[in-house]
C-alpha positions in Angstrom: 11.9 17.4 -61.9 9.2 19.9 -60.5 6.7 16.7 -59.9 9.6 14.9 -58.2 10.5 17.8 -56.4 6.9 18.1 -55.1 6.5 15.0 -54.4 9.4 14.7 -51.8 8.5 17.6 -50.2 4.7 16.2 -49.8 6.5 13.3 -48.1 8.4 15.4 -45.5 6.3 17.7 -44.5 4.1 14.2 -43.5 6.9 12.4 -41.6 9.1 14.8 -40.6 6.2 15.9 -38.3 5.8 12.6 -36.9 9.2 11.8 -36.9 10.1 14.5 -34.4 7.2 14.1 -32.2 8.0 10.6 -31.8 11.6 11.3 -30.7 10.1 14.2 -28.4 8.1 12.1 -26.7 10.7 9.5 -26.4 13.0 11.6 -24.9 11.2 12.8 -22.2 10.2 9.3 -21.1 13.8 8.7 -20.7 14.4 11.3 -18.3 15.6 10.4 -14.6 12.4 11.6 -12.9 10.5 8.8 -14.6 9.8 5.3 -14.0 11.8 2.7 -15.5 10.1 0.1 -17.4 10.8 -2.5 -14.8 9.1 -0.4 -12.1 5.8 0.6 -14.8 5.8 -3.4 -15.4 5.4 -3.9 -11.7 2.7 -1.2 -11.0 0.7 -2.4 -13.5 1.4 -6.6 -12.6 0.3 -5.6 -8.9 -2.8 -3.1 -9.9 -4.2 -5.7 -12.1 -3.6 -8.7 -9.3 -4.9 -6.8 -7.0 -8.1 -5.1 -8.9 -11.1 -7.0 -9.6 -13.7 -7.3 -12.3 -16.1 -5.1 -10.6 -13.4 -2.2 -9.5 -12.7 -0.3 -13.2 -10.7 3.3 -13.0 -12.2 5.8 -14.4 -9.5 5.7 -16.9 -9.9 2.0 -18.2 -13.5 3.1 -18.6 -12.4 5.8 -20.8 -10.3 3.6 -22.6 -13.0 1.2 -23.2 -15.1 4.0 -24.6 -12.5 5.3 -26.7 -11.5 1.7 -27.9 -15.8 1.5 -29.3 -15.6 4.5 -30.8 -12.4 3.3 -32.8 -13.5 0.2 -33.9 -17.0 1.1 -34.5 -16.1 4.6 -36.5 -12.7 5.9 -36.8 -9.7 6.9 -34.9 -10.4 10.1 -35.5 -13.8 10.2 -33.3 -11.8 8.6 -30.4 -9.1 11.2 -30.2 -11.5 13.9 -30.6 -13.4 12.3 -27.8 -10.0 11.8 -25.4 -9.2 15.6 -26.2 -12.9 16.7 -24.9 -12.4 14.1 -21.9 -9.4 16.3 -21.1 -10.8 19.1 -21.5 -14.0 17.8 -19.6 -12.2 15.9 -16.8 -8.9 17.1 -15.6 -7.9 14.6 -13.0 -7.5 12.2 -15.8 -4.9 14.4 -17.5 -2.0 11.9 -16.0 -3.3 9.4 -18.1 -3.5 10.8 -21.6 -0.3 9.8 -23.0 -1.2 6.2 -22.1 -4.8 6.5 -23.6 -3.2 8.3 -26.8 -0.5 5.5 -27.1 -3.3 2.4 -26.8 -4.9 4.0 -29.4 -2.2 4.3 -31.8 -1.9 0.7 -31.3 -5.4 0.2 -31.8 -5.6 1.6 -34.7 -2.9 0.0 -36.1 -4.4 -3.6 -35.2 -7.3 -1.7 -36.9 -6.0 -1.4 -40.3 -4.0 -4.5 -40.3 -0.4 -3.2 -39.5 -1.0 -0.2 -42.1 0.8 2.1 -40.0 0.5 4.7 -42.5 -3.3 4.6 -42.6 -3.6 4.4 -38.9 -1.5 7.6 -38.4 -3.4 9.7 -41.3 -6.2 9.9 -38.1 -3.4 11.7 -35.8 -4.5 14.7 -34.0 -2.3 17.0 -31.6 -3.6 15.3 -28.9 -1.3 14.3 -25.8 1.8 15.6 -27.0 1.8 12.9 -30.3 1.0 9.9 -28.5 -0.7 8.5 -31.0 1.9 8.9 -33.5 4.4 6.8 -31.0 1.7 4.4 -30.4 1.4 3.8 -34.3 4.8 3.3 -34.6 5.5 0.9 -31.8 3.9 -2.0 -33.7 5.9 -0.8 -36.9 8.4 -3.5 -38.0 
């Protein structure tokens, strides 16, 4: 009874986390102030229409980085190195939650849909972006 008793609490304390992080950050993209998804799919339609090959953001060249480090190491290395971007780089702040979220999805692809796995790598990093981007490939 103690084992079982352990055992769910174990499992708790490892979703409930993620759990309310995930609805946290969910609720405050649903706020009026923000885009709607219709207007965030025509940004992004027009600003790759209208950007060419040799005309990278910073930020996609961030994301490229960060995408290396997490297939050739862990996600772990790429989140650390998104948090000391941050930290390095201010203006790119706006973009963290995006970066955060590819990642998550990344890493998911990375571990073959083990969504489990891919979130063990989850840092504090972007308000839990990561987390939601784990779970947005998640049945």
């Amino acid at each position: 009874m103690k084992q079982l008793a352990r055992r769910l609490g174990r499992s708790l304390a490892f979703v409930l986390p993620l759990v309310l992080v995930t609805t946290g950050t969910l609720a405050v993209t649903r706020v009026p102030w923000a885009p709607s998804s219709d207007q965030q799919a025509l940004t992004a339609s027009s600003r790759s229409s209208s950007a060419d090959a040799s005309s990278t953001t910073p930020e996609d060249v961030l994301l490229a980085r960060l995408l290396q480090q997490l297939r050739n190491q862990d996600p772990g290395v790429a989140l650390d190195s998104l948090q000391h971007a941050m930290q390095q780089q201010p203006s790119l702040t706006r973009y963290c939650t995006t970066l955060a979220r590819d990642l998550g999805q990344a890493a998911v692809r990375k571990y073959q849909g083990d969504v489990r796995r891919a979130q063990s790598f989850a840092r504090p990093v972007c308000d839990g972006s990561f987390a939601a981007g784990t779970m947005a490939n998640a049945g």
